[in-house]
N, C-alpha and C positions, 0 to 999 in steps of 0.2 A: 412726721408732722413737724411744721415750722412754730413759731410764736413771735412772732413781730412786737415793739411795744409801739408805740405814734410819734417817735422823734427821727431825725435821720441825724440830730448832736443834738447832746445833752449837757449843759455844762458846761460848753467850749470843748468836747471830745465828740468824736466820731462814735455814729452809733455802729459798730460791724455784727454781723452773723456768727454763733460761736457755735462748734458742736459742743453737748453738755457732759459728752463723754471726756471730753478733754477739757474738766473744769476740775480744779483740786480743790475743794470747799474745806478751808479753816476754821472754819466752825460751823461743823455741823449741826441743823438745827435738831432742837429740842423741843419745839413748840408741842403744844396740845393738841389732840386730835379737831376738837372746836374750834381754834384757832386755823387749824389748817385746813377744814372742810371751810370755813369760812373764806381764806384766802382762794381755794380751788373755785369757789361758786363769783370770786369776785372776779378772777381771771377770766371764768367762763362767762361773766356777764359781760366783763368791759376789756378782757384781751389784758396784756400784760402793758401796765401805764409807763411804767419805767423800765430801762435795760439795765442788768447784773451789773455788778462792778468789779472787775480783772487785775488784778497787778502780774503781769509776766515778768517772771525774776528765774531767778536760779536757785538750784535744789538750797547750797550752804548759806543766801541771801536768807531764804524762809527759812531756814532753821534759825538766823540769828533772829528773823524780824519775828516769830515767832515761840521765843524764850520766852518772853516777859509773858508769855499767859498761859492761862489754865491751860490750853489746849495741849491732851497727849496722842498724835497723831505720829501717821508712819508716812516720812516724806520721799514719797516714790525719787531717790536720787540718781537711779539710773538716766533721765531725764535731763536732758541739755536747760531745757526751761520749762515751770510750770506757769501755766496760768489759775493764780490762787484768786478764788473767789473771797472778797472783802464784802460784798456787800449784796444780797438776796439768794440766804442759803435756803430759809422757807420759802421763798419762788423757788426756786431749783429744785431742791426736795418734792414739791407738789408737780415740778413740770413734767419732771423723771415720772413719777406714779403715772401723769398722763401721758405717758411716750411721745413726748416730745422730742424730736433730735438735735434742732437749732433753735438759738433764744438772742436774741440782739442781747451784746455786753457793751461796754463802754473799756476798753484798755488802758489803765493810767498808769506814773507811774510811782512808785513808793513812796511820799512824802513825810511819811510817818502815821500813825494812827488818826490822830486829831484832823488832820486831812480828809481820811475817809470814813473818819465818823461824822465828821460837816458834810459831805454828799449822802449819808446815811439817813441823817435825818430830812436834808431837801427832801428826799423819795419819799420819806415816812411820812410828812406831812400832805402825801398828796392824797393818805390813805386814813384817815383821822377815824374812819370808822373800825378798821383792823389794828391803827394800833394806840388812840389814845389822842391826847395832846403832844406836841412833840414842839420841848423848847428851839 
């Protein structure tokens, strides 16, 4: 099974087809189970609104860009390039439970975190009922 979200670019980026097998998620969600049956009932109501966020880097790139956080993860460095998910690890998590194989990402590239937490939140706001108010 595919998952489309309703952009063909998002952002000024191209929206492409990912396999979700070949997604490295940096931060694995934690969400709630409430949280997440919620997000599963809104994808299944209205389809997935936004596409994932991608930064394709290399294994020692992620290791340095990812020092400064909590995350303690094993960064498959056999691998020429990862495609590390920044931004809809609870999409992904929920998509996987629904055997999903392709999910439209958006591919950018590393600007630093501030960057892709400014794209984090455009998406978040488009969801005010899952996640809040979102400055």
């Amino acid at each position: 099974m595919d998952i489309k979200c309703k952009y063909d670019e998002w952002e000024g980026y191209e929206v492409v087809s990912f396999n979700v097998n070949h997604i490295f998620d940096c931060s694995p969600s934690d969400e709630d189970s409430h949280f997440s049956n919620n997000l599963y009932q809104s994808i299944i109501k209205g389809g997935l609104t936004n596409p994932l966020i991608l930064v394709p880097t290399s294994p020692k790139d992620l290791e340095r860009i990812l020092s400064n956080t909590s995350h303690n993860l094993t960064i498959p460095f056999e691998k020429s390039i990862i495609f590390a998910l920044f931004g809809g690890s609870s999409r992904l998590s929920v998509l996987r439970d629904m055997g999903v194989e392709f999910v439209d990402c958006i591919l950018l590239p590393y600007n630093g975190f501030s960057h892709v937490q400014k794209l984090q939140r455009l998406q978040r706001r488009s969801h005010k009922e899952l996640y809040g108010r979102i400055n």
